[in-house]
TILUM-466564 format. One record per residue (C-alpha): residue in three letters; residue number from 1; x, y, z. Coordinates in Angstrom, 3 decimals. Layout:
% residues N
R   residu   num          u          v          w
R      ALA   NUM          X          Y          Z
...
END
This chain:
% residues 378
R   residu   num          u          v          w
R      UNK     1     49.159    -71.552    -22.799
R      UNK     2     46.591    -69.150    -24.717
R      UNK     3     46.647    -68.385    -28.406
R      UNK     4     49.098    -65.840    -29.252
R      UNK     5     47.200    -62.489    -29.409
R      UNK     6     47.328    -58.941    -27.959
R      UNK     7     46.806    -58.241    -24.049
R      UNK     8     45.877    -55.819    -22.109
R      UNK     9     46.794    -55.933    -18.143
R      UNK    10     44.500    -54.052    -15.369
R      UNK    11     45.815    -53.154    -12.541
R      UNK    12     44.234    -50.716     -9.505
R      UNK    13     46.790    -49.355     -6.873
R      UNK    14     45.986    -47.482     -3.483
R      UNK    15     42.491    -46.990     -1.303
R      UNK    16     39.606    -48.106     -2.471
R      UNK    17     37.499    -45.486     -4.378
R      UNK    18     33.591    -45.967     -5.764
R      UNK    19     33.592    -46.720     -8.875
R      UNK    20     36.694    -48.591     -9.241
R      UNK    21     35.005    -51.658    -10.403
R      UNK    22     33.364    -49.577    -13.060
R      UNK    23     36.606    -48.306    -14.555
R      UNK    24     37.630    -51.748    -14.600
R      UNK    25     34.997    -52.768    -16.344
R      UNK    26     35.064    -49.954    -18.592
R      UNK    27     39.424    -50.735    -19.403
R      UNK    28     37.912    -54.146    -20.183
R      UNK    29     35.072    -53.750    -22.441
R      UNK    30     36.955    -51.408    -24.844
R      UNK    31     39.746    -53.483    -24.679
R      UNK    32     37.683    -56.589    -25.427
R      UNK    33     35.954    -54.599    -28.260
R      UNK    34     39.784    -54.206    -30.046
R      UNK    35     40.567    -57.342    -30.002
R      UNK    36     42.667    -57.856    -26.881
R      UNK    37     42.436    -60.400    -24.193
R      UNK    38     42.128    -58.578    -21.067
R      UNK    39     44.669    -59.338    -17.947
R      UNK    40     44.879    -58.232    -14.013
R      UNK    41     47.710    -57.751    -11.940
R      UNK    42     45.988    -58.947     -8.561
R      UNK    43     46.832    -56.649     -5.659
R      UNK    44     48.115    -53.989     -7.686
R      UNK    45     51.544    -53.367     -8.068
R      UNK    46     52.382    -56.245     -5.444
R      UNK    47     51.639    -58.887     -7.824
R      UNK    48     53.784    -57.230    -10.510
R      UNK    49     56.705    -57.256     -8.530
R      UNK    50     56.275    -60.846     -8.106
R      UNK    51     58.765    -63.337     -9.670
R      UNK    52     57.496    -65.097    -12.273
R      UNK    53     53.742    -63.527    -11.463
R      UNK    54     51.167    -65.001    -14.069
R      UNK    55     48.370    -62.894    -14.273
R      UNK    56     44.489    -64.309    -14.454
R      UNK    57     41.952    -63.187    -16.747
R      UNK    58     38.299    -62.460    -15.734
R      UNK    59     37.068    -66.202    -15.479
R      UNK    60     40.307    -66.746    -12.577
R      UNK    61     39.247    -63.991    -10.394
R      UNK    62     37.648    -65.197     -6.936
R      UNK    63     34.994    -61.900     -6.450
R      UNK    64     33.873    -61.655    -10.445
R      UNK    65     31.164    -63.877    -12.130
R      UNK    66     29.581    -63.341    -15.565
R      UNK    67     32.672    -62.298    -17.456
R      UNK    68     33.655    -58.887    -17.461
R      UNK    69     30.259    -57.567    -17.422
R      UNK    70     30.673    -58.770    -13.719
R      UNK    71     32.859    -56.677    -13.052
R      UNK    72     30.408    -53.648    -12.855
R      UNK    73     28.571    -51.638     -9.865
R      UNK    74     30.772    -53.625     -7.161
R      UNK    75     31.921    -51.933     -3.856
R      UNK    76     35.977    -51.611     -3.733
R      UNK    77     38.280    -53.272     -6.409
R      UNK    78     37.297    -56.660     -7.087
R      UNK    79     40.668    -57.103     -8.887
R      UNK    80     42.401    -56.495     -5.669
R      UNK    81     44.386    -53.281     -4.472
R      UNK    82     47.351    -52.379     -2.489
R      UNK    83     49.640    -50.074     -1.648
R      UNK    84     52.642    -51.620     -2.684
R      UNK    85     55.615    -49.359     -4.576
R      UNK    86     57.479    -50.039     -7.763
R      UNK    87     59.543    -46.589     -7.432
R      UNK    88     60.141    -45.119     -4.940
R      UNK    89     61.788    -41.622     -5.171
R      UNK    90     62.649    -38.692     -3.002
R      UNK    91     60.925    -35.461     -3.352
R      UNK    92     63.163    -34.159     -6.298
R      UNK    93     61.705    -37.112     -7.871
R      UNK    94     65.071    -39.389     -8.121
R      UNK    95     65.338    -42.845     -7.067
R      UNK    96     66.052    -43.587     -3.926
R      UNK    97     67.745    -46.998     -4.212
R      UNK    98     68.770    -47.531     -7.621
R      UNK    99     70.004    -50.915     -7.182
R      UNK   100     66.685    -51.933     -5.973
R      UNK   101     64.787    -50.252     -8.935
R      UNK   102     66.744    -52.345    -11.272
R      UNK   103     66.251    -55.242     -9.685
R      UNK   104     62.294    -54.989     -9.580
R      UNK   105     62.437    -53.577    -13.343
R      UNK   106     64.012    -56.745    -14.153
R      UNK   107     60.831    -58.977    -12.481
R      UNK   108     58.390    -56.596    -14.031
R      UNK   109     59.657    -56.659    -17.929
R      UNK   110     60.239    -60.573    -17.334
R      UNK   111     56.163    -60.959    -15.754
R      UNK   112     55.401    -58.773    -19.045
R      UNK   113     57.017    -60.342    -21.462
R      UNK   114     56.264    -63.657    -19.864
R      UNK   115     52.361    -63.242    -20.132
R      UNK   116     52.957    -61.625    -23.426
R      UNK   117     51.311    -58.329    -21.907
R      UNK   118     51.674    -55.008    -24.857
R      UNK   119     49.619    -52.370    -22.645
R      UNK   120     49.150    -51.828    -19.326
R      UNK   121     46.536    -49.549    -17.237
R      UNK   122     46.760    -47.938    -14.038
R      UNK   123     43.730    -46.933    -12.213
R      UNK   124     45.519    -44.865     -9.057
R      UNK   125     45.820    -41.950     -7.376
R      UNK   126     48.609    -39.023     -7.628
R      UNK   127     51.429    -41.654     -6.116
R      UNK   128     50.147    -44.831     -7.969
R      UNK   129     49.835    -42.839    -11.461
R      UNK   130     53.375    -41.379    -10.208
R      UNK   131     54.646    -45.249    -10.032
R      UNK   132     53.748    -45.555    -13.272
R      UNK   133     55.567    -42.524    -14.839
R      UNK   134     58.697    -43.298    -13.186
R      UNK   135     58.366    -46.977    -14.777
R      UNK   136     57.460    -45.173    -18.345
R      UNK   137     60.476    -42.920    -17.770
R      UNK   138     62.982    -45.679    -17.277
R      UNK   139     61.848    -47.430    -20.161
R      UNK   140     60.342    -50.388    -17.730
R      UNK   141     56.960    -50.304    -19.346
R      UNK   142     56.502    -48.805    -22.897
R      UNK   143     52.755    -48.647    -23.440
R      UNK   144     50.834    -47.488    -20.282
R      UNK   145     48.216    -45.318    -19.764
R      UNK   146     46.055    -44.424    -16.401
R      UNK   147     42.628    -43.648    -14.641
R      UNK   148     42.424    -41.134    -11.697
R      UNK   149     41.281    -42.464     -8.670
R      UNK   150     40.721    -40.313     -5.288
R      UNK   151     38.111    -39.303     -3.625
R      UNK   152     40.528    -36.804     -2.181
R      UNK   153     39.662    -35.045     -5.487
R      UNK   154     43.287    -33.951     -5.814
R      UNK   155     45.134    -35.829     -8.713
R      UNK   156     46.006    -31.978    -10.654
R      UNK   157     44.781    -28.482    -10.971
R      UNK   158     43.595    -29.027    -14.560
R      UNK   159     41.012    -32.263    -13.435
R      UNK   160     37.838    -31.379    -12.314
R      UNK   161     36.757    -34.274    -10.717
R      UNK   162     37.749    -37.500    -10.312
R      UNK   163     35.321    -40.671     -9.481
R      UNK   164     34.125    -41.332     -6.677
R      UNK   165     33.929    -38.393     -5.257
R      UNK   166     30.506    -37.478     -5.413
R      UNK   167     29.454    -40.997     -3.735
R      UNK   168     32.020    -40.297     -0.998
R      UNK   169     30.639    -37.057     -0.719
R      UNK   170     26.783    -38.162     -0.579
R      UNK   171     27.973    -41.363      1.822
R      UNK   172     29.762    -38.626      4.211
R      UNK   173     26.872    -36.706      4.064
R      UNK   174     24.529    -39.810      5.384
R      UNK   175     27.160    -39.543      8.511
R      UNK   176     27.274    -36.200      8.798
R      UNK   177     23.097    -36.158      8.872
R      UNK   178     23.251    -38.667     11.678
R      UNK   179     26.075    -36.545     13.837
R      UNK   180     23.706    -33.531     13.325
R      UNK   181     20.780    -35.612     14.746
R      UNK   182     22.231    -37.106     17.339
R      UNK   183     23.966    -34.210     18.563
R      UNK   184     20.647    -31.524     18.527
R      UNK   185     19.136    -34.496     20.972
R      UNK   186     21.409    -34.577     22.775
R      UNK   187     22.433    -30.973     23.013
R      UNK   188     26.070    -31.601     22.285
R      UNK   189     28.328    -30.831     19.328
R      UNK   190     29.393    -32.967     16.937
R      UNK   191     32.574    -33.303     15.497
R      UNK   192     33.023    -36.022     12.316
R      UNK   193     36.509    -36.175     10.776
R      UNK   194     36.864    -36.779      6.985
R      UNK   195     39.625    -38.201      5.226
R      UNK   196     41.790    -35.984      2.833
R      UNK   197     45.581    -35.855      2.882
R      UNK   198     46.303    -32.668      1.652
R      UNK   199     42.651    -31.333      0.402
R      UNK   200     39.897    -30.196      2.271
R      UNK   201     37.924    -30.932     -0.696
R      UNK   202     35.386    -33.707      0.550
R      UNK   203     34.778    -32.688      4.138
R      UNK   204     33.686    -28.897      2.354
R      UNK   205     31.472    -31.002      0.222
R      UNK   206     29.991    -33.280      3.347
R      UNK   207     29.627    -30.367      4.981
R      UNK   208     27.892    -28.284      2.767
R      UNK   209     25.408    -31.285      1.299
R      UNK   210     24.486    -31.780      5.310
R      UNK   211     24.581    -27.974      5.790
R      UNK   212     26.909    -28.675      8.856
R      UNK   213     27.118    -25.101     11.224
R      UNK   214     30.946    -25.183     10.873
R      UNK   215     33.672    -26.705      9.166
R      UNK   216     37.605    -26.984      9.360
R      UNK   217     39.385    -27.691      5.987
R      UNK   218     43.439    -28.621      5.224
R      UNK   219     43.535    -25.336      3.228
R      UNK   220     43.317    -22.980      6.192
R      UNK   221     44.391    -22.763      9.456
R      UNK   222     42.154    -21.502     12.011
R      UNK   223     43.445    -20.335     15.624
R      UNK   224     42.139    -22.151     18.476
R      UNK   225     40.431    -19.199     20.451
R      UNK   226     38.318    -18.536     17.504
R      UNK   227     37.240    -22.318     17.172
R      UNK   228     36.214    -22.290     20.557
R      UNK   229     34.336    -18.803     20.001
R      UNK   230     32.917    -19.121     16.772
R      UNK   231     30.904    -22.731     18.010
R      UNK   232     30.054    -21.250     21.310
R      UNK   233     28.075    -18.039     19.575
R      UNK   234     26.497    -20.801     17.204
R      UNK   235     25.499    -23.009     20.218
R      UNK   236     23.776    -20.116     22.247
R      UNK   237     21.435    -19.216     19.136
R      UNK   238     20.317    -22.922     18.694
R      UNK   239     21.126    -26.153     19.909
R      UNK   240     20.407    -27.734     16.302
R      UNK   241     23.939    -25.618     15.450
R      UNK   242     25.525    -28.819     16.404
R      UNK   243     27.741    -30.153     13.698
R      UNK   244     31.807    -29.127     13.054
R      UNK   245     32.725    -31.269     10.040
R      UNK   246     36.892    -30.876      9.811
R      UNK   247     39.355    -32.339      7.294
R      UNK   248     41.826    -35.166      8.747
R      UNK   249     44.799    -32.712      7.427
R      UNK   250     43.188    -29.020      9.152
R      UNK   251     46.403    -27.984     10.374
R      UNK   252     47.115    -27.206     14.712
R      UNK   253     50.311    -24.921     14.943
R      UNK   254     51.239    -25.642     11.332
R      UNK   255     51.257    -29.278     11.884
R      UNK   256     48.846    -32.641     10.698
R      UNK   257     48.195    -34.622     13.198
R      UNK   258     49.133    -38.666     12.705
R      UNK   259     48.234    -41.702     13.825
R      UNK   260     51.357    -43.075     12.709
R      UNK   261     55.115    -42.561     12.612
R      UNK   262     55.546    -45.226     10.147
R      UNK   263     55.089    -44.197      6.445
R      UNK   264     53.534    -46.181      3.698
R      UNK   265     55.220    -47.449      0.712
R      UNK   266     54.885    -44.127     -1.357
R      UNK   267     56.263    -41.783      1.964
R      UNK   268     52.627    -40.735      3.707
R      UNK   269     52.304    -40.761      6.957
R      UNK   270     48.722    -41.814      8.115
R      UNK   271     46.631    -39.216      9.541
R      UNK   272     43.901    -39.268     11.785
R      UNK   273     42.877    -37.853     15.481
R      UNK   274     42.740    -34.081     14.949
R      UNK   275     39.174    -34.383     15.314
R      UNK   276     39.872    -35.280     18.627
R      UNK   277     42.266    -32.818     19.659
R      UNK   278     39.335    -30.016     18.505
R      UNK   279     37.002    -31.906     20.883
R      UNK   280     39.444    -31.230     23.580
R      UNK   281     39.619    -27.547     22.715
R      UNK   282     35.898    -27.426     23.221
R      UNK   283     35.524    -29.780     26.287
R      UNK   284     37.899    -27.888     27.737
R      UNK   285     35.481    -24.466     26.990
R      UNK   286     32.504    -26.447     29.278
R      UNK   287     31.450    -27.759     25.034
R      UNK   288     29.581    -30.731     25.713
R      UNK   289     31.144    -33.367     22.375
R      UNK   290     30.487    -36.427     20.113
R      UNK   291     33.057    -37.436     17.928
R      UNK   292     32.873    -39.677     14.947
R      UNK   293     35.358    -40.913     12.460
R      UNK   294     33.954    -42.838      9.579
R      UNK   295     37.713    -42.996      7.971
R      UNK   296     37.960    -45.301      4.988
R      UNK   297     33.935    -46.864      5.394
R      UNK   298     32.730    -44.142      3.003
R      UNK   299     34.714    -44.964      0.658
R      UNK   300     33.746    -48.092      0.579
R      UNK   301     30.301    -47.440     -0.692
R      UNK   302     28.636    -48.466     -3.686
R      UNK   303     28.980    -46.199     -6.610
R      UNK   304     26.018    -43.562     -7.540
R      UNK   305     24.670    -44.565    -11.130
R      UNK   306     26.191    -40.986    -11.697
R      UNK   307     29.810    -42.020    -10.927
R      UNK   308     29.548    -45.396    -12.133
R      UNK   309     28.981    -43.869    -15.244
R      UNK   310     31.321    -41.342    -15.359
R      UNK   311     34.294    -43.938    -14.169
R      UNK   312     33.192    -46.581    -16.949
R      UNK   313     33.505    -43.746    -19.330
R      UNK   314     36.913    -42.886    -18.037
R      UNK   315     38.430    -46.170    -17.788
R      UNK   316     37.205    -46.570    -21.584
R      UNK   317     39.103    -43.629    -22.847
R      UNK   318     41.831    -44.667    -21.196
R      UNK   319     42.426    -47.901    -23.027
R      UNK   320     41.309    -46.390    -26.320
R      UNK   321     44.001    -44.158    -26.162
R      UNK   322     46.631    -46.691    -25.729
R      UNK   323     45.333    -48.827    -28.060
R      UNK   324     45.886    -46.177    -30.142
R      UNK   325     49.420    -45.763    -30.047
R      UNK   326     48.519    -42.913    -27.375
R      UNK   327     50.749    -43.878    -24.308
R      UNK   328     51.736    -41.883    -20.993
R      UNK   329     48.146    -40.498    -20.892
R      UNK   330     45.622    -40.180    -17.964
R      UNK   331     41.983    -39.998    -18.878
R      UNK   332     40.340    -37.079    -17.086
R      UNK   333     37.368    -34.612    -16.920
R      UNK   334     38.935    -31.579    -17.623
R      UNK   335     38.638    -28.112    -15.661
R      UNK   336     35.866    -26.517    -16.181
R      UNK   337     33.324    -29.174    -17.851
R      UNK   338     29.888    -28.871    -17.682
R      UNK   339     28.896    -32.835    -18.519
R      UNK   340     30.697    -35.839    -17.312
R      UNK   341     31.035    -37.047    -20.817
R      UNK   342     33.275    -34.206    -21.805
R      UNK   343     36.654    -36.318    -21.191
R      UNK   344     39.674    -36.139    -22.517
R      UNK   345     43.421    -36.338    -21.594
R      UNK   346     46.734    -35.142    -19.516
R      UNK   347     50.154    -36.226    -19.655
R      UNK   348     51.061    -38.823    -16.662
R      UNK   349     53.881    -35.972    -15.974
R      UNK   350     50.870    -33.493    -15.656
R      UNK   351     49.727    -35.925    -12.149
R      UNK   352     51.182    -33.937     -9.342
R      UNK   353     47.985    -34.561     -6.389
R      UNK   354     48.645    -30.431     -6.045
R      UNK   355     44.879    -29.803     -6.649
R      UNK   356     43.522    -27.984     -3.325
R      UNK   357     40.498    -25.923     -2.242
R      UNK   358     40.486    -23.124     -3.216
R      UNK   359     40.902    -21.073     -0.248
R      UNK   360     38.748    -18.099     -1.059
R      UNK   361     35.578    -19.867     -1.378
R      UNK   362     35.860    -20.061      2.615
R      UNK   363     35.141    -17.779      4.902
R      UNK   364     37.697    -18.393      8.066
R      UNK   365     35.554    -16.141     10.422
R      UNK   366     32.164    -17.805      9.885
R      UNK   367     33.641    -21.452      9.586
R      UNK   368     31.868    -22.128      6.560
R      UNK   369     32.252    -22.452      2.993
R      UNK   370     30.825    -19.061      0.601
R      UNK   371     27.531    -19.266     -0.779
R      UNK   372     29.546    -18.996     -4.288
R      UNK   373     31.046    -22.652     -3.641
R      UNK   374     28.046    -24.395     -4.652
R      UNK   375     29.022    -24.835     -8.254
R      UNK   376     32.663    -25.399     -8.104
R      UNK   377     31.818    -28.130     -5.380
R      UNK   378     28.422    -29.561     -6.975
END
């Protein structure tokens, strides 16, 4: 076994995000820098929930070389990811099977105490970082602290951004271009569908980077009729008015549309198709279509230098806090901020994923975000 010493454990739940190697990296280095020998749980909370799970350091992982420096400017999580659930609760926040909570506490204070792990970080979105409180709460893990991760750009109504987001944006935009293209030639209209569960955050800022003639968000729901008029008016001035961006979660009838009855670990159903149903609405106004859904591939990009950056600096706060004695904290850019270096922190209670659009920087009857969204959204 290793020389006695103080560890530090890594571990990345949910999607992939850009970036996510960089916060890694940036957990790491600090950590390094005080001292600590640095630790990953391996698909995320699956590994954790393991029995008698022994967790690798940087020289064991398959997708790293060079140490933790390594670890930097890589697309997805090289540590692993997954979607796997510690605690889960009900929407009043209690347990939903008690009995089964104990029972994986037990695994996860004997993996911890077993690889003589004293702080652990979460890099996760609003339900991962929600995990994590409910472990704090109950006493299962003392010393934890945690690094937003969504290009949803929804973890809480005080964060202004999260990573990520900006290279999601800027790789949706790359799609968006080539829908915009393709459809002018072609003398059709687009329609590309961009992921966001509850926010219409990154299809406003796809659309608006590829200056896309209309756009559909989560935050507002717009009657069919009008859809149907709005592009057709749009399409008779110019043919190069040929791109609808909409958000996976725009709402028909009150509703999301899903792709799946099933829910994930944390209670989401997935969405996906209501791109399609729109493309109905307008084939069936003599609209000629092309639809495209780039789903989870722009995530999957590599990070800008701009969020790789940012995320490093993130992830670093993160474990200087806890290795400060500073636990239940979340490492954030604050509401508001004017340079990416302006971080600081929010209570892991404070992580709610409530953050939406704000609905009057839209304008329903043009389909379009407000010429005053450019600096909330950029």
């Amino acid at each position: 076994m290793p020389p006695m010493g103080k560890r530090l454990l890594v571990l990345q739940s949910g999607g992939s995000c850009p970036g996510s190697s960089d916060a890694q990296f940036g957990v790491s280095k600090r950590a390094e820098q005080e001292g600590y020998e640095v630790l990953f749980s391996q698909d995320g909370y699956r590994e954790l929930m393991e029995p008698d799970a022994t967790f690798c350091n940087i020289h064991r992982l398959p997708c790293v070389q060079a140490g933790i420096q390594g670890l930097r400017k890589q697309r997805c999580s090289p540590i692993g990811t997954s979607r796997a659930n510690p605690a889960p609760v009900d929407k009043t926040g209690e347990l939903k099977d008690p009995e089964q909570f104990a029972r994986i506490s037990t695994i996860i204070r004997e993996n911890l105490t077993r690889n003589r792990v004293d702080i652990v970080i979460v890099i996760g979105g609003d339900n991962s970082l929600g995990a994590a409180g409910v472990l704090m709460r109950h006493g299962v893990i003392e010393r934890l602290n945690g690094v937003p991760k969504t290009v949803d750009n929804d973890i809480g109504r005080g964060v202004q951004r999260s990573f990520g987001v900006l290279t999601a944006a800027g790789e949706g935009a790359e799609w968006a271009k080539r829908m915009q293209a393709e459809g002018e030639s072609n003398d059709k209209m687009s329609i590309l569908e961009i992921m966001g569960r509850d926010s219409g955050d990154l299809a406003a800022r796809i659309a608006t980077a590829a200056e896309a003639s209309t756009l559909l968000i989560a935050e507002v729901e717009v009657p069919r009729d009008h859809v149907v008029e709005r592009i057709r008016a749009l399409r008779a001035q110019s043919r190069s008015n040929a791109l609808l961006v909409i958000a996976e979660a725009f709402r028909i009838d009150g509703q999301k549309t899903h792709v799946s009855t099933e829910p994930d670990p944390f209670g989401n159903l997935r969405l996906g198709g209501v791109g399609r149903r729109v493309e109905r609405w307008l084939n069936e106004a003599d609209i000629k279509t092309m639809y495209a859904c780039p789903s989870y591939l722009i995530r999957s990009a590599a990070a800008t230098e701009r969020d790789s950056v940012f995320a490093k600096t993130l992830g670093e706060r993160a474990a200087e806090e806890a290795i400060a004695g500073h636990v239940g904290k979340v490492a954030i850019l604050p509401r508001g901020s004017k340079r990416d270096d302006q971080i600081s922190t929010m209570d892991l209670s404070g992580v709610k994923g409530d953050k939406r659009l704000p609905i009057e920087l839209y304008d329903a009857d043009q389909l379009r975000m407000r010429e005053e969204s450019a600096p909330y959204l950029f």
